[in-house]
N, C-alpha and C positions, 0 to 999 in steps of 0.2 A: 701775255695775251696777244692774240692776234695783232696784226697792223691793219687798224682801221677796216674790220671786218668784224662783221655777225654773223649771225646762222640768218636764214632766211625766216620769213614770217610762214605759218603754212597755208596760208589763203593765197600767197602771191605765187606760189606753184602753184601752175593750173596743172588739171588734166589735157590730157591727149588722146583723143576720142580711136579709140580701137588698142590701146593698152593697158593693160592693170599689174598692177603691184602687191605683190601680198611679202607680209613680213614674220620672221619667228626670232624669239632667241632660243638657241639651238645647244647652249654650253658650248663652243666650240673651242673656246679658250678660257673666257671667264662667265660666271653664271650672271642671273640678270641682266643682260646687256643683249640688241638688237645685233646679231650677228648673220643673220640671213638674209637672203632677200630672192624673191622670183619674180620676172616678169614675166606676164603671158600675151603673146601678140598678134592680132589680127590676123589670119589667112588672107596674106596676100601684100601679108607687110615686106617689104626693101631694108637690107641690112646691110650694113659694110661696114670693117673694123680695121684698124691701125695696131700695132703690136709691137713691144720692143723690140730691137736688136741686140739682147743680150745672148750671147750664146749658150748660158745656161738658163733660157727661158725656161719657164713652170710648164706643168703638165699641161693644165688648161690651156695658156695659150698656144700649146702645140694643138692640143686637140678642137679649138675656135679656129686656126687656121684651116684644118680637115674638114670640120663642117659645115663654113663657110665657102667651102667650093664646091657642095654636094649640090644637086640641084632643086631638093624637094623645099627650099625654104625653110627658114628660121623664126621658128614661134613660139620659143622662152628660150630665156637668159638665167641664171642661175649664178648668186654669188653668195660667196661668206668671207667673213673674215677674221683674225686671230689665227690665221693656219695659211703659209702661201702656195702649198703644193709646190714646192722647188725645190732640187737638189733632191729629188724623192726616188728616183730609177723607174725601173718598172713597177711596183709598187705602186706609186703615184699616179702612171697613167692610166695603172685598172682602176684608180679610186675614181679619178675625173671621168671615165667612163661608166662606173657605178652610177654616180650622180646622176648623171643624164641616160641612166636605162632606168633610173629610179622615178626622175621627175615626168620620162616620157610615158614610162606607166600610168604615173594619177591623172595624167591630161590626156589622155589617150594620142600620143603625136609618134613621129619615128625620134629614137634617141640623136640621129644626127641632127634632128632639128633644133637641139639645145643645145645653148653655149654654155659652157659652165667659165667662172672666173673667183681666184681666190686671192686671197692679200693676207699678209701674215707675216708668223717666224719663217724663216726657212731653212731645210735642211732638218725638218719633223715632216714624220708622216701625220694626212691627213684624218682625224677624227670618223672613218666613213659613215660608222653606225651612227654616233651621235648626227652627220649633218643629212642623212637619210633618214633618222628620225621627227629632222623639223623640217623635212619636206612637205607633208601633208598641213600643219600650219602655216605656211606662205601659202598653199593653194588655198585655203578656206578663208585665209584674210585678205586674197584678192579682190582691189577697186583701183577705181582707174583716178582717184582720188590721193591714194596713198605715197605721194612725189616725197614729203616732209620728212616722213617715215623712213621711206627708203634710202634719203639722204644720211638717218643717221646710222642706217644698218650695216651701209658700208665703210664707216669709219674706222681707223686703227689707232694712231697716236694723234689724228686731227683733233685739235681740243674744239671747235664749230663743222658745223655740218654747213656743206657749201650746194645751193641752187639757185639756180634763177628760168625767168619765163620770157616769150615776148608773145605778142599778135602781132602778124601783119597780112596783111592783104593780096591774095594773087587770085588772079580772073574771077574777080567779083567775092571771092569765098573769105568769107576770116581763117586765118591757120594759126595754128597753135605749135610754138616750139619751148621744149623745156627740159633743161639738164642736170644734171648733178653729176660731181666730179669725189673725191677724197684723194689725202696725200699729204703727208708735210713733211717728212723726210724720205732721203733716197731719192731725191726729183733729180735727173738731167736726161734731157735726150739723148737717145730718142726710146720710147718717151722717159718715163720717171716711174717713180713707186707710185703711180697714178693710176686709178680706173675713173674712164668718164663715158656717161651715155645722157647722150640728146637724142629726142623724138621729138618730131613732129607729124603732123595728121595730113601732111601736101602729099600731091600724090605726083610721084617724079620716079623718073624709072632709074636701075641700079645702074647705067654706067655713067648716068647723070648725077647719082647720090656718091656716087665713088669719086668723079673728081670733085665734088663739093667738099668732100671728108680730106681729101689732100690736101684742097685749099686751105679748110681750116686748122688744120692739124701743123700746118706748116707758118700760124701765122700766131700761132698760139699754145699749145701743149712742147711743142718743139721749139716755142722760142722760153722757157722757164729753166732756174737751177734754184737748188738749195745747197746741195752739198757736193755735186759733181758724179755721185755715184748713180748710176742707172741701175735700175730694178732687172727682175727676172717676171717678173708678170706683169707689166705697163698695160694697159688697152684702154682705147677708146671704138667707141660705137656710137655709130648712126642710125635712126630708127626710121622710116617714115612711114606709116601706117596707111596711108593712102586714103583716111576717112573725112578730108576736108571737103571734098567735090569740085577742087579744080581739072583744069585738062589736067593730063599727065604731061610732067616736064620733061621734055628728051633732051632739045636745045640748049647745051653748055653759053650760047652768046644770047639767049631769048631775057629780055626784059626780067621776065617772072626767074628765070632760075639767079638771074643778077639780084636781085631782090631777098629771096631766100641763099642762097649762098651768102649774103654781107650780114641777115639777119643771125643766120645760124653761124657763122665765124667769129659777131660782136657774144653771141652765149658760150663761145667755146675760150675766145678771149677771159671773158670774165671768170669763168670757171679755173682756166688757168691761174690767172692771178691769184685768186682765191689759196689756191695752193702757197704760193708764194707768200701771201700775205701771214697765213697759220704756217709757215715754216716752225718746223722747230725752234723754238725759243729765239724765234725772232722777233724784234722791236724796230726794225727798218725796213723800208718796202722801197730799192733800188730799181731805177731803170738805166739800163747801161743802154745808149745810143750811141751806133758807130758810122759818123757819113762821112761821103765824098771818098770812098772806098772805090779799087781799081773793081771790085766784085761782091757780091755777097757772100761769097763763103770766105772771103779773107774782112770783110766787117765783122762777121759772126766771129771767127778767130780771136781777134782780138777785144770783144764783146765776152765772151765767155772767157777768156784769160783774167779779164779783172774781173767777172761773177764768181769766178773759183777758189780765186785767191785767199787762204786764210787769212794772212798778211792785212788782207783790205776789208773782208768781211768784217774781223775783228777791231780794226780801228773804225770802222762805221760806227760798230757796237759800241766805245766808248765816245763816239763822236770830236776822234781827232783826229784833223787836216794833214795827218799825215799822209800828203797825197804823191809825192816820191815813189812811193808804194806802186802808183796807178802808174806813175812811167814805166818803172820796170817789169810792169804785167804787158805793158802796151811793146815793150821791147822784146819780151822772149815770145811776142804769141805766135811766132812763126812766120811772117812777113819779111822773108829775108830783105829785101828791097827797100824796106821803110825808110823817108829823109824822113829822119826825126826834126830835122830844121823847119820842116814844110808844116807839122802837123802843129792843132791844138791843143788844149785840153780845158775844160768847162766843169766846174761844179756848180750846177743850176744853172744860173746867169752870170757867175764869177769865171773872168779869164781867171786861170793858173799859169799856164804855158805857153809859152809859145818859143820860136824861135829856136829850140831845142833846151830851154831851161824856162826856169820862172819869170810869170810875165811879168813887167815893171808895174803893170797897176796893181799887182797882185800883194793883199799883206792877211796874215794870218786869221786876224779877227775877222774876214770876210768871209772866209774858206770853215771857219769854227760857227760863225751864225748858220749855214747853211747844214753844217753836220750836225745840228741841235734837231733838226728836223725829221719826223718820222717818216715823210718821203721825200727821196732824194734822188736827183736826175746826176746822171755823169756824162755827159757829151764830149766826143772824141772826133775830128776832123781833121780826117785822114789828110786831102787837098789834095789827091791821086786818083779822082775819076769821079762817077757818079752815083755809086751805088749805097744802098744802107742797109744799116738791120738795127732790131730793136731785141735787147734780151731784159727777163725782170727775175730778179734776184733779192735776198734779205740777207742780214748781218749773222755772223756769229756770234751768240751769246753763251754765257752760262749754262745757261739749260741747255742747249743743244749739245753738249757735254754729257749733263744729270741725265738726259730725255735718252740717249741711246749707249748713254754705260746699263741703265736699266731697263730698256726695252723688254727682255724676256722676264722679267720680276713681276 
């Protein structure tokens, strides 16, 4: 079961006044099952999307990057899942192109105005006719109600569907933000076998919502791992429909965008973790903290050397203190420079280390209460400058084995 996660209630997503959701299941993989989903979005809505860096990224997200830079706007999204359009050739990119001359047909829009995105096996071509057929069901079950739904249409091996909402306030107006993410394996930056899309209804213009989406993207989907492997379709998206009735936000240092930017970064947080927490047969929800680093990319380093580590994962999973483990991750992360003399090492509030071996206060039964525990912090204290990073991570179990020796089954 997840680590200390549910699915969301569907009263606690709200809507976001100028977008709707319609849903089908489409057989795309398995029958019965929510495997479609379309959004349709205000004229006049602000978009901006984040994409992995794998070089064999899917069709889709080649073809979200192209119309994304067209300049007539973007006013549906389109996804399914059970199929990731990846490793498909040319082939693949007429299907993703189908798609969205299919969906731009029933809405009457131009087809670059639709992103399409797929999640799935990959390395199969995609179902066209089948997911062209449940196109016309996602536009008739269109409402701007349907957040709950949609969260579980995008699911693959997530055993809960993950969203969350907030309100807050900017010049005078209530605004509405609200997201859903899926993922539980294949997660590492940048991004992960993740799709996530937040809306909100604030009305802020696109080169204000573009470093918002950095911001957040950099504080949260890119700080997550399950298994180290990065996807071929990752994406996140930012929505803002522009129907709450504030000014428009242009000023990146203006109050109101500080405001919104921290609200929509704690729902991109959350969502991320979410992932982390339904990892594949995980039972531990890790955070690896790494401070007093000469930098942030050498904290991150050695933060994701002990996220990756089988070695550590797996002794989480049985909840033993064999944390030796954690030196020798913290030794090869690439830091050639490191006094291992200088630094710490921390399980929760237990010294382990110090001094370049085990600390003197340090004895087994303390380091074993703490690995009983379904979340567990690992603090590492570089004592080489001032910098940090936070990464969150879960154990290797059993099932993360069973879960993707059967994936295509």
């Amino acid at each position: 079961m997840p680590v200390n996660l549910v699915a969301p209630e569907a009263q606690s997503l709200l809507a976001v006044p100028g977008l709707k959701l319609g849903i089908a299941k489409a057989r795309i993989r398995k029958p019965d099952r929510k495997d479609m989903l379309v959004m349709l979005l205000a004229e006049g809505s602000r978009v901006a999307g984040v994409f992995t860096k794998n070089r064999f990224c899917a069709a889709p997200v080649t073809l979200c990057k192209e119309h994304l830079a067209q300049p007539d706007g973007i006013r549906a999204l389109v996804v399914n899942t059970g199929n990731a359009n990846a490793g498909t050739g040319d082939q693949g990119m007429q299907n993703a192109r189908a798609t969205c001359d299919a969906l731009a047909d029933l809405l009457q829009i131009k087809p670059a105005q639709v992103l399409p995105f797929s999640t799935g096996v990959i390395l199969e071509q995609l179902p066209i006719d089948r997911l062209i057929a449940g196109l016309p069901q996602c536009v008739a079950d269109l409402q701007e109600s349907h957040w709950f739904d949609a969260a579980e249409a995008i699911m693959t091996t997530d055993i809960v569907s993950k969203g969350t909402s907030r309100q807050i306030t900017l010049d005078g107006k209530q605004v509405t933000i609200t997201g859903i993410s899926k993922g539980s394996g294949m997660i590492h930056p940048n991004m992960a076998t993740m799709l996530g899309y937040i809306a909100t209804d604030a009305a802020i213009s696109q080169a204000a919502l573009q470093a918002l989406i950095d911001h957040a993207v950099n504080r949260s989907f890119n700080c997550i791992t399950v298994d180290g492997d990065t996807s071929t379709n990752d994406s996140l998206i930012l929505v803002a429909t522009g129907k709450a009735g504030n000014s428009e936000i242009t000023d990146t240092t203006s109050a109101d965008y500080l405001t919104l930017r921290d609200a929509m970064t704690d729902v991109a947080v959350e969502l991320a973790q979410a992932i982390v927490r339904d990892g594949e047969g995980a039972t531990k929800f890790m955070t690896i903290q790494v401070e007093a680093g000469r930098d942030e990319d050498e904290c991150r380093q050695v933060a994701y050397a002990i996220a990756h580590s089988p070695l550590i994962k797996t002794a989480f999973f049985a909840s033993d203190p064999n944390l030796g483990r954690i030196l020798a991750a913290i030794g090869y992360a690439g830091v050639d420079d490191l006094d291992v003399n200088s630094m710490q090492l921390y399980l929760g509030d237990v010294l382990v280390a110090e001094h370049g071996g085990r600390a003197v206060s340090y004895v087994e039964e303390l380091g074993a209460a703490v690995m009983k525990e379904s979340e567990i912090t690992v603090r590492v204290v570089l004592n080489r400058g001032q910098a940090s990073a936070t990464v969150w991570t879960c154990d290797f179990s059993y099932d993360y084995v069973r879960i993707n020796a059967d994936y295509r089954s």
